[in-house]
C-alpha positions, 0 to 999 in steps of 0.5 A, a space after each residue: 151402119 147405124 147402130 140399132 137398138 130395140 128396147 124393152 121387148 119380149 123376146 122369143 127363144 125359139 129353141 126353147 119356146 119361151 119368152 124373155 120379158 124386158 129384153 132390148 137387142 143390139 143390133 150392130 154390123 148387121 147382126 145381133 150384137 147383144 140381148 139382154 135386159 139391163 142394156 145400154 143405148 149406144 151413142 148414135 144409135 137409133 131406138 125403136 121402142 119394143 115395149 109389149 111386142 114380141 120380138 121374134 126371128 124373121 121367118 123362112 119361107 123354104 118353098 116358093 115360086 117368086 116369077 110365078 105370077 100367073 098359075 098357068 105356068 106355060 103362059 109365065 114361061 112365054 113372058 119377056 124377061 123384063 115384065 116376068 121380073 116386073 111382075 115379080 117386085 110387088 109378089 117379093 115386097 108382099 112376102 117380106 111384109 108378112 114377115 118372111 126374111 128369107 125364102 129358097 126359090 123352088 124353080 125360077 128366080 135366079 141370081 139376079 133376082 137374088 142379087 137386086 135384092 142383096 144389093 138394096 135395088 129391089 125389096 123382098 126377101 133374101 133369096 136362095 135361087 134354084 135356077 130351072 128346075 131339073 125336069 125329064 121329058 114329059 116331067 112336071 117341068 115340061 109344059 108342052 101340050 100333047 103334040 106332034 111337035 116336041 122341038 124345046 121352044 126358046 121358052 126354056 131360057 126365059 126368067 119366067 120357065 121355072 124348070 129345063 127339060 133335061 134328060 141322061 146322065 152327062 146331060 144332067 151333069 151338065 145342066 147341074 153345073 150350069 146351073 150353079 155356074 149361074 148362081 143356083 144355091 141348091 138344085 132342085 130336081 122334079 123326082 114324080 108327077 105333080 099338079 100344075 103340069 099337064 101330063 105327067 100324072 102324080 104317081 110317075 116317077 122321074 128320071 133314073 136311079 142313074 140320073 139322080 144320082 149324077 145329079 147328087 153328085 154333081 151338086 155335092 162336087 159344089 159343096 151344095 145339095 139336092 131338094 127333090 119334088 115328090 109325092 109317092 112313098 115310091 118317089 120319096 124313098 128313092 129319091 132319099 136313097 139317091 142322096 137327095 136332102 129336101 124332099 117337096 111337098 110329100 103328101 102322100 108319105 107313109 110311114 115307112 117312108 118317113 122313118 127311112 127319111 129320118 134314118 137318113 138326116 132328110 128333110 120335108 118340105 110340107 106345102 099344104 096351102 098351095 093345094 087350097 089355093 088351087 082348089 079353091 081359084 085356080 079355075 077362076 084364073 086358068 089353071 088347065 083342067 087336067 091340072 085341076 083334077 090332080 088337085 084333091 088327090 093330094 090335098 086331104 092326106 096332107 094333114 095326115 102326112 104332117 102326122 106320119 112325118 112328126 111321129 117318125 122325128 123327120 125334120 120339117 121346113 116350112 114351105 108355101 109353094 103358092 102361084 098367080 094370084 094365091 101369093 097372098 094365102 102365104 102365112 095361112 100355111 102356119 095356121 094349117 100346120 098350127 091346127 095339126 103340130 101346134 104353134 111351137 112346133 110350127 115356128 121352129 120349122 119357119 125359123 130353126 129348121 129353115 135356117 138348117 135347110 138352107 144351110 145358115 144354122 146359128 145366123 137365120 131363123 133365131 134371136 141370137 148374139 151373132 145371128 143376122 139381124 132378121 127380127 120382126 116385132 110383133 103386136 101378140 104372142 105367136 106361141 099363143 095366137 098363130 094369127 098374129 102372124 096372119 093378115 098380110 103382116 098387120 100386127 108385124 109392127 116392123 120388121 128388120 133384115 140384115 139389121 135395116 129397117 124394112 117397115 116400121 109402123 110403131 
């Protein structure tokens, strides 16, 4: 590869959240391979001229659906593999022209994707795939309507169903090792309720103590972990003590609950935008209406749980968790947790903290020597102003993955 060298930026220190004006970064191999301010181009290299931009790690979104091209997700899971794939390209190129350089698929892509984009065929993110989504019946992975007819429909095996309905120990044993067999980094397991699906009301449990804890087990023999949907102080903490690391979205969290997730070393995913999203359209494009009626019933304690989750130390990663047509609100999650935590605090959890989730502490999310060459250089200060990183990436200037340039419009 090219040597790439960026001159004379502001280079954000996300640890310390603190800038570092007239730095240049050296980018070699893929990674950094220096910073600092009296540099040296190399010979060959190519420049790009940083001077009066920010130049910040590539952001980590921890929390999204990229097959999910419609927000009625029985529909998308009926779709033929190719257009679910198809309808999924310009969903992952639009995320990392807003800046988000890595995302961990919560339910749906899965290897291939993964593998088009690490390969250069396709453009998006680095993927970190889940594969299906492990659902109980009747969970919030089982999308049947209320019928006399129950039979799996073939539907389970399509790239466009983001979950399988798996049920008993040995059968979730199974499924986990399939799963990764496949190419699932984590395994994500539906532990409550939720909104999209049809009925399964939010404050259900999911599975057995017995069933989760197989499922942990199964996916620590593979040297990976668990990431658990759940929205109940019940669900949470039973998940957490079940050995379950990343709990999903979490709104209604209580204080308890959130000092026994720090105790523990487990992290939240907060996806508070997702739930404007669905308020505000998803009526308009077929969201069913029994879904709709979950909807405010997690969206107000949202702001509150940030709270509960920040004053209890529990580590936050960023997440969007968006569908259909709302993909392009992604960035307007920073700007809610901005109003609640503060934007310092907001970038740590889209850059450092994502990076700990997905298990690359030191080489994403940071502006380091050795770090994967993921930067973006931005027209503004984020500490300042969250909105400079808004708009569908309009002051993101250009953008760097894997120490190539994806966009660059300096």
């Amino acid at each position: 590869m090219t040597p790439l060298f960026i001159a004379n930026g502001n280079v954000l220190d996300v640890h310390t959240l603190t800038m570092h004006a007239g730095h240049s970064v050296l980018v070699e191999g893929g990674r950094i391979a220096a910073i600092g301010a009296g540099l040296q181009v190399p010979e060959g290299a190519e420049v790009v001229d940083a001077a009066g931009l920010t130049v910040m790690p590539g952001m980590i979104d921890c929390h999204v659906h990229t097959v999910a091209s419609s927000f009625n997700l029985g529909n998308v899971a009926r779709l033929p593999n190719v257009l679910t794939m198809l309808r999924a390209l310009p969903i992952m190129q639009a995320m990392l022209g807003r800046g988000f350089t890595s995302v961990r698929d919560a339910g749906g892509a899965d290897w291939s994707l993964a593998e088009a984009v690490r390969t250069g065929l396709i453009s998006g993110p680095r993927i970190f795939p889940s594969g299906k989504a492990l659902s109980q019946t009747g969970g919030h992975a089982d999308f049947r309507p209320r019928s006399d007819e129950l039979d799996l429909c073939s539907c389970v095996h399509k790239l466009g169903n983001i979950g399988r309905v798996v049920d008993g120990v040995d059968a979730c044993r199974i499924a986990v090792r399939e799963e990764i067999l496949k190419g699932a980094t984590q395994i994500k397991v539906m532990a409550s309720g939720g909104v999209a699906s049809p009925n399964d009301p939010i404050g259900n449990l999911g599975y057995s103590e017995d069933e989760l804890r197989a499922i942990v087990e199964e996916a620590g023999n593979a040297n990976t972990y668990v990431m658990a949907h759940a929205y109940t102080p019940r669900a949470i903490s039973r998940a957490v003590r079940c050995g379950v690391r990343t709990i999903e979205h979490g709104n209604l969290v209580d204080r308890e609950t959130a000092e026994l997730m720090a105790a523990m070393g487990a992290y939240m995913v907060p996806t508070m935008i997702t739930y404007e999203g669905l308020a505000n359209e998803g009526e308009k494009y077929g969201l069913p209406a029994l879904s709709i009626a979950k909807i405010e019933g997690v969206r107000g304690p949202g702001r509150q749980a940030l709270e509960i989750l920040a004053n209890a130390g529990v580590k936050m990663g960023l997440g969007s968790d968006l569908l259909g047509e709302t993909h392009y609100l992604q960035a307007e999650e920073l700007r809610l947790r901005a109003e609640v935590l503060g934007n310092g605090p907001v970038l740590q959890q889209a850059t450092l903290i994502g990076a700990e989730i997905l298990g690359h502490k030191g080489e994403l999310g940071e502006v380091t020597q050795g770090a994967i060459a993921d930067l973006l250089l931005v027209d503004g200060n984020p500490l300042h102003d969250i909105q400079c990183l808004l708009d569908q990436g309009a002051r993101i200037r250009a953008i760097v993955k894997d120490g190539r340039i994806a966009k660059n419009t300096l």
